[in-house]
MIBAZA-427170 format. One record per residue (C-alpha): residue in three letters; x, y, z. Coordinates in steps of 0.2 Angstrom, whole numbers, plus 2048, in hexadecimal, padded with zeros to 3 digits. Layout:
N
ALAXYZ;...
END
This chain:
422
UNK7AF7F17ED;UNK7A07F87F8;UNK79A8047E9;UNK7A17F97D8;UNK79D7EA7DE;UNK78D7E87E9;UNK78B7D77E7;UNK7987D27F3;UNK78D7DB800;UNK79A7DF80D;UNK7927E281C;UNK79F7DF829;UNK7AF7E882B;UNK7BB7DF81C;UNK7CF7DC820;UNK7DB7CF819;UNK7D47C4824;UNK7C47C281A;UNK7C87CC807;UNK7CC7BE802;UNK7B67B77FF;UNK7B37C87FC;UNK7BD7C97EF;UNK7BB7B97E8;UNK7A87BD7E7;UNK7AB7CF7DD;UNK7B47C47CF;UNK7A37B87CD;UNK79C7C47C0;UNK7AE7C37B8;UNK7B17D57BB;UNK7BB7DD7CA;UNK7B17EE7CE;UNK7BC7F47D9;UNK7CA7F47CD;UNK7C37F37BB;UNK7B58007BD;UNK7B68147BB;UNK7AC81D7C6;UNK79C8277C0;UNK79C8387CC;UNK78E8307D4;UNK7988217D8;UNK7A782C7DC;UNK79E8357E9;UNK7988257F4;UNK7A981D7F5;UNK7AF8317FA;UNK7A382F806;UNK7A781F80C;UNK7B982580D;UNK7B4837816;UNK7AC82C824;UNK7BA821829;UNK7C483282A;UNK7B983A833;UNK7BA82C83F;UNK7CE82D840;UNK7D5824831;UNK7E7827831;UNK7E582A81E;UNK7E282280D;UNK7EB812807;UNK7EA8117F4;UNK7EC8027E9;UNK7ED80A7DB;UNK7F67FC7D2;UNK7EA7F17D3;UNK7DD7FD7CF;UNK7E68057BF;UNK7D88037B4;UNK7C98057BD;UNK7CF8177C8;UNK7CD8267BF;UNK7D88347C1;UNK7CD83C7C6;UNK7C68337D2;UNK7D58327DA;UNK7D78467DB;UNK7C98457E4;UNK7CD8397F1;UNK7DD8417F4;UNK7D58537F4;UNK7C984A802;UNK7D784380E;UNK7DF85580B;UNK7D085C813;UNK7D6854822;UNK7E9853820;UNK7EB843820;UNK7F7836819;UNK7F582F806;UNK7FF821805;UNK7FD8167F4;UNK80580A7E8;UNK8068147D7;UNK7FD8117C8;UNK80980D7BD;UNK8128017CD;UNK8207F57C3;UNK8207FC7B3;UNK82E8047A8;UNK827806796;UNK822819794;UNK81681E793;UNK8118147A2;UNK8228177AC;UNK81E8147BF;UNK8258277C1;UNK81982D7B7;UNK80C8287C4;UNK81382E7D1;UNK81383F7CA;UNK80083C7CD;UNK7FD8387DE;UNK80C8447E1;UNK8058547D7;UNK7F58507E1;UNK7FE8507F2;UNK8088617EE;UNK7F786A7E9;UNK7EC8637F7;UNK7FB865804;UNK7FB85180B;UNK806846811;UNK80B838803;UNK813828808;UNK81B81E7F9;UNK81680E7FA;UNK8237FE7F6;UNK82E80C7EB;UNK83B7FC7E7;UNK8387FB7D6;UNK83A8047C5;UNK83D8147C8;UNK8408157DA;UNK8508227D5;UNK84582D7CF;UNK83982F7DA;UNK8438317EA;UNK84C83E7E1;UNK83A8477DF;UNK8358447F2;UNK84684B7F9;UNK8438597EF;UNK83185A7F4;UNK838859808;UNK844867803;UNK8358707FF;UNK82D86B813;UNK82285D809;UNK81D84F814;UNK822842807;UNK82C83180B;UNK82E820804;UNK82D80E80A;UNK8397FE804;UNK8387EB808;UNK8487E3803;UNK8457D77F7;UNK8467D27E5;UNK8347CA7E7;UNK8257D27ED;UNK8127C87F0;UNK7FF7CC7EC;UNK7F07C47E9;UNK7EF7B97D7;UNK7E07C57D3;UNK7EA7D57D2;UNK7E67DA7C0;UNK7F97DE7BC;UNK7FB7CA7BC;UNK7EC7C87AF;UNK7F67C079F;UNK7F17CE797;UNK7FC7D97A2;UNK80A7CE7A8;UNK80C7C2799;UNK8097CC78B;UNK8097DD790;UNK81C7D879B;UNK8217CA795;UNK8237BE7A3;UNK81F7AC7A7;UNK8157A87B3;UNK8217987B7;UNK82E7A57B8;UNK8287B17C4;UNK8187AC7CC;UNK81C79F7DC;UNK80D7997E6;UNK8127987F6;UNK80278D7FC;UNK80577F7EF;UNK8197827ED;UNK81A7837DB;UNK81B7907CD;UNK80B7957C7;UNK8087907B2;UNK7FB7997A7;UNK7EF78B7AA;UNK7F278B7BD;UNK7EF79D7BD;UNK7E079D7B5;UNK7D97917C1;UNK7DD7997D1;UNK7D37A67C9;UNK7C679C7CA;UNK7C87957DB;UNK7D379E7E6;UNK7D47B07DE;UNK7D87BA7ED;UNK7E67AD7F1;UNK7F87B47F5;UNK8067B07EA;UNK81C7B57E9;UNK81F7C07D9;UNK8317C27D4;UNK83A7D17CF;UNK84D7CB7CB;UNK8547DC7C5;UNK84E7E27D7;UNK85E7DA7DF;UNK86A7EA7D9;UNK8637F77E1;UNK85E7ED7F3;UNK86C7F67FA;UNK8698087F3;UNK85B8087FE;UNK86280480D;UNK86B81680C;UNK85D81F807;UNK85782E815;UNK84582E819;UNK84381C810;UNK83781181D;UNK83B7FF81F;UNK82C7F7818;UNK8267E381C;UNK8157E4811;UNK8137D881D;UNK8047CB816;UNK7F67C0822;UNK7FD7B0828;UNK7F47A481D;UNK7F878E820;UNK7FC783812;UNK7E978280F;UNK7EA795809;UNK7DE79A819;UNK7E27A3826;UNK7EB79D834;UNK7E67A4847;UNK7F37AF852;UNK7FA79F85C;UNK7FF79584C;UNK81278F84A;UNK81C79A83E;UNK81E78A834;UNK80C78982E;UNK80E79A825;UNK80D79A813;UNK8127AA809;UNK8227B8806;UNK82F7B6812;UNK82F7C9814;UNK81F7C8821;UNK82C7C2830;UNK83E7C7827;UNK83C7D8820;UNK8447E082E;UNK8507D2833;UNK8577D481F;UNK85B7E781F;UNK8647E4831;UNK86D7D782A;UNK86D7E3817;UNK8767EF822;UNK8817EB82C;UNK88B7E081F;UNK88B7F1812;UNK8907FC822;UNK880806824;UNK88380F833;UNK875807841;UNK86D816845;UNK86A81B832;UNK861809833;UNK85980B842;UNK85281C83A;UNK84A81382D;UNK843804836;UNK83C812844;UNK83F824846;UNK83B82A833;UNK829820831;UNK824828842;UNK82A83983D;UNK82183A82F;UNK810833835;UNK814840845;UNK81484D838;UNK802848831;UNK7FD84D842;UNK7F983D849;UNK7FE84185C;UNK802830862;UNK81282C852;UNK81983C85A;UNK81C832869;UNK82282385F;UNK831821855;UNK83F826862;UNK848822872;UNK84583087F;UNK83E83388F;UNK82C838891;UNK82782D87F;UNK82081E87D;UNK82880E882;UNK825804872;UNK8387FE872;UNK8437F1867;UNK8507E886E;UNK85D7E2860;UNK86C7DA85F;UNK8737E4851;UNK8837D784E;UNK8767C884E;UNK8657D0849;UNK8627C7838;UNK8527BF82E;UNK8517AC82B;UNK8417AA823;UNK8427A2810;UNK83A79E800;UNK83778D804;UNK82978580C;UNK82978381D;UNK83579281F;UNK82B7A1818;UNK8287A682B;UNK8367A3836;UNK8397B1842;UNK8467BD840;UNK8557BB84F;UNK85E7C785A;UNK84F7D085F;UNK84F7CA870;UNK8437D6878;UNK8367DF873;UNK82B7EF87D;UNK8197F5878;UNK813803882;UNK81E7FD890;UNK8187EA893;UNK8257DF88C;UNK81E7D387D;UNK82E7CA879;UNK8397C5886;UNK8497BB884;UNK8447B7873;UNK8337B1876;UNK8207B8871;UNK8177BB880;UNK8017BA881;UNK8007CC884;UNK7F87D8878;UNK7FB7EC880;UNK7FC7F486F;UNK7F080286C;UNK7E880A85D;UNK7F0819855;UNK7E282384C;UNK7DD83584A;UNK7D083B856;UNK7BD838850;UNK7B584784B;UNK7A484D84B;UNK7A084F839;UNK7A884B828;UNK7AE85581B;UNK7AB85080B;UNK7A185A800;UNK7988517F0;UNK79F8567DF;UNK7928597D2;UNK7948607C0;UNK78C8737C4;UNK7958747D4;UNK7A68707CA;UNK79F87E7BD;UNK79B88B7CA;UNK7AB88A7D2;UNK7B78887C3;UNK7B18917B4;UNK7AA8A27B0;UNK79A8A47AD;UNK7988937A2;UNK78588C79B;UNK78187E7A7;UNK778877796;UNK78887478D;UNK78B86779A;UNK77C85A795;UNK78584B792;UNK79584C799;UNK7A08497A8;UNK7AC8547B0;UNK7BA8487AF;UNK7BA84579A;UNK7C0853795;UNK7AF85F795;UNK7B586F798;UNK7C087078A;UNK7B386B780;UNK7A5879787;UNK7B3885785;UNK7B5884773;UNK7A4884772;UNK7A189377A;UNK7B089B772;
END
């Protein structure tokens, strides 16, 4: 957004707590840039560059939404970013390109391959993201095979047959999720804000108004593989937990009541549901346990970040961050219906961060010791500028530079100046 769309001149630090005018001012011109655009090298090279400084100042790694970016990311672009948090060996964790689709040639396995081949040949970390959808079998196949071969790779879950984005992701354009998919919007699309089914006219003017606003998206056929996942090893318990917004559709402050929230019940019951999930399909408890704690903190120990390898298990000399369940009774209650999307999870009676106790005998208490987990800020980045005659210089054998006039690395030019020099 910083490169493709300057208008939105973001000069403060931007989170979900404020995307929303951001984003609402990159769709003015009626084009997304962030998402629709491809990157010229040029333009490729500042948003590395933007990238290289929040690693070089101990960015745990790269979060990709790729989905929402399917058009407008290059392949190569995304080499490039994955080759630059390589560099550092750190984590890419991303939402595929091809997230919720089953038609080939556009299967959501077939983009993973992609952020997967980049991974293996780079050597980093990749996290899943959401891999509850089409294709989910196939791909935890690949990444157990890929941590047979001493790969960091995992996978993350919410259990739900709904997930929840902003009504500008581009997938929920009518050309993509009406004619291209062939839902209904007043089928699918539920608007939590004013508790109704979205309609083709009603879409088109939130667009107008409220286009970063957050809305439920349903995925019936989810509902018979929800309990494959809870047995899966090395498969993370997910919330894709989404900001507290009020029935206005702004943000609501820390000390709000829980029945203000509008939105997916997953942000309070994600964890509350695979408990529950669980224990009435005899998971073991500790399996559960494993995916709720032990198996995230592993594999982010295993990126190198210090701090998750003293996180994610019960043992003397680690860190106290400690949850206390009632593993008969622990069960989520938060619903689809207004003035029920937030209500808290129970059996969790007591709850340790860094040794202070934040939830005593079921209630939240006004103290904040949580500290920030980050790689250590280093002196200098690493990212080198890609140019055309470097690319040359480093890939090919002797090649004219002149052949290059008028093209780009990334469509296809050195097949074409190899026939011609050939």
């Amino acid at each position: 957004m910083a490169v493709h769309d300057p208008e939105t001149e973001m000069s403060v630090p931007v989170d979900f707590s404020n995307i929303s005018s951001y984003a609402a001012k990159a769709l003015e011109d009626g084009v997304q840039g962030w998402a629709e655009t491809k990157s010229t090298i040029e333009e490729m090279n500042k948003i590395m560059q933007l990238l290289d400084e929040d690693l070089r100042q101990g960015g745990i790694g790269l979060a990709g939404p790729i989905a929402y970016m399917a058009i407008g990311l290059s392949s190569y672009e995304l080499f490039e970013a994955q080759k630059l948090v390589g560099e550092y060996g750190r984590l890419t964790s991303v939402h595929s390109r091809y997230h919720l689709l089953s038609e080939t040639p556009t299967e959501a396995q077939i983009a993973f391959d992609e952020v997967f081949t980049n991974a293996m040949l780079v050597g980093a970390p990749l996290l899943m993201a959401h891999n509850n959808d089409y294709g989910w079998w196939e791909i935890e196949e690949k990444l157990q095979m890929a941590r047979d071969k001493g790969l960091n790779m995992w996978s993350e879950y919410y259990p739900y047959a709904a997930g929840s984005t902003t009504i500008n992701a581009a997938f929920l354009s009518p050309a993509e999720w009406v004619e291209k998919r062939g839902y209904k919007y007043e089928e699918t699309i539920y608007d939590p804000i004013d508790d109704k089914y979205l309609t083709n006219e009603t879409y088109a003017a939130l667009m107008k108004k409220d286009p970063a606003r957050s809305v439920v998206v349903e995925f019936p056929y989810r509902k018979e593989w929800m309990n494959n996942w809870l047995a899966i090893p090395h498969m993370a318990i997910a919330a894709d937990a989404m900001a507290g917004v009020g029935p206005d559709g702004k943000l609501l402050p820390w000390d709000a009541d829980w029945s203000e929230y509008r939105g997916h019940p997953r942000t309070s019951g994600a964890r509350g549901t695979v408990f529950k999930m669980g224990r009435e399909q005899g998971i073991p408890l500790m399996f559960t346990i494993a995916q709720a704690s032990y198996w995230p903190a592993k594999h982010l120990g295993d990126c190198g970040l210090e701090a998750m390898k003293q996180r994610g298990r019960l043992q003397i000399g680690k860190v106290a961050d400690i949850t206390i369940i009632d593993p008969i009774n622990v069960t989520s209650n938060s619903t689809f219906k207004v003035g029920e999307h937030g209500i808290p999870t129970t059996g969790i009676p007591y709850v340790i961060v860094n040794g202070v106790i934040v939830v005593k005998d079921n209630e939240i208490l006004a103290v904040k010791p949580g500290k920030e987990i980050r790689f250590p800020i280093e002196d200098k980045g690493r990212f080198t500028p890609q140019d055309r005659e470097k690319w040359l210089n480093k890939h090919t054998s002797g090649l004219n530079p002149e052949l290059l006039e008028g093209h780009t690395v990334d469509d296809g030019c050195v097949d074409e100046i190899l026939d011609k020099k050939h």
